[in-house]
C-alpha positions, 0 to 999 in steps of 0.5 A: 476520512475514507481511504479507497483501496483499488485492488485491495482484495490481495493479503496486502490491500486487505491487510491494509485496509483492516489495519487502518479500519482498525485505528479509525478510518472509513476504508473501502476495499475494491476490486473489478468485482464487487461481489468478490470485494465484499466476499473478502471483506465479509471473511475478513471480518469474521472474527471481529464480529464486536468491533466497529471497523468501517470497512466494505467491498465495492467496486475499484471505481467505488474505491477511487472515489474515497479521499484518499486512494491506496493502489493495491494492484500486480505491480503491472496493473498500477499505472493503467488502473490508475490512468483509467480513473485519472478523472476520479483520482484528480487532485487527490493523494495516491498512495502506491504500495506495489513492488516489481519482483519476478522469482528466479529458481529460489530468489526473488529479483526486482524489476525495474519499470521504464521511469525506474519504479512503480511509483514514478510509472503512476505519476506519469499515468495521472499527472494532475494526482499526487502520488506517493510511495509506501507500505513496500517492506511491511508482510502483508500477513502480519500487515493484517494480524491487527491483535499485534502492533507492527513493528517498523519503518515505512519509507515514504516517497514522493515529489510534494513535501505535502504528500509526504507529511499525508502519507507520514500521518496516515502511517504512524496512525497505525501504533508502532510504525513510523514513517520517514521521508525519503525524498523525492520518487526519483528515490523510489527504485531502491526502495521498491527494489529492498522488497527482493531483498526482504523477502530473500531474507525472510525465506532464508531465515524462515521469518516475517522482517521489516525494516528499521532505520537506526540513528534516527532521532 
């Protein structure tokens, strides 16, 4: 299966994309230049010279034509990116991964788009597509440090109970992350909002955390 990564060329959408090239997908990383795509790519690469991950850089117009497609963009850029390719992202599953945060003095807040996140923003800009929230709480540096298993929980938002368990599947491909169903995006603010929290935490306590719901069977 190929996996299109729109904007991907970022710590996170490269992270992402390496990962998930690593456990066996096709994954093409895109930008607005696919020069640059595929300069990221190429030093992404460089020290998995013997591996046989199936990742390239192309076009953000190349990335939207996969099977699925991951938006990897500033959290401003998602919904217009995703309505200028809502012909080429029909039907399809796509999977937000933004977060909305401004940096004021030493903390980092969130903001709220006008439908409330991020998620809800690109499923009114493409109707006809299948949107999907996830990957907000995972740090893009360690997201591609692929020699260490990530430890965690993605949460997983959406309003298609199919989109969900797609997104869920893609997620626990990856070894030692699982996802859970949160529900529907009306869910999606508070979760794409935990990223300030996050990373307020991680600057205090100088780490990389993630997050892990207990109680669960």
């Amino acid at each position: 299966m190929k996996i299109g990564i729109v904007g991907g060329t970022g710590p996170a959408g490269t992270g992402l994309g390496l990962r998930l090239s690593s456990v066996g997908y096709d994954v093409d990383i895109g930008s607005r230049s696919s020069g640059r795509a595929a300069e990221v790519v190429e030093d992404t690469l460089e020290q998995w010279t013997d591996s046989n991950f199936i990742l390239r850089g192309v076009s953000n117009e190349e990335a939207a034509r996969a099977e699925i497609v991951v938006l990897a963009t500033p959290w401003d850029s998602c919904a217009p990116t995703a309505k200028s390719f809502k012909e080429l992202l029909k039907g399809k599953l796509v999977i937000c991964m933004a977060n909305a945060l401004a940096r004021v003095g030493n903390e980092f807040h969130a903001l709220y788009p006008p439908r409330g996140s991020i998620a809800a923003d690109v499923q009114a800009a493409i109707p006809l597509s299948r949107v999907s929230m996830a990957f907000q709480h995972l740090p893009a540096k360690e997201l591609g440090e692929i020699q260490n298993n990530m430890e965690g929980d993605v949460l997983v938002c959406a309003d298609e109970q199919g989109s969900i368990d797609e997104t869920i599947q893609i997620v626990e491909k990856m070894p030692s992350l699982r996802g859970l169903d949160c529900g529907s995006l009306a869910n999606a603010a508070p979760v794409e909002a935990f990223t300030a929290v996050l990373l307020q935490l991680n600057q205090l306590y100088k780490t990389r955390s993630s997050v892990r719901i207990t109680g669960l069977e």
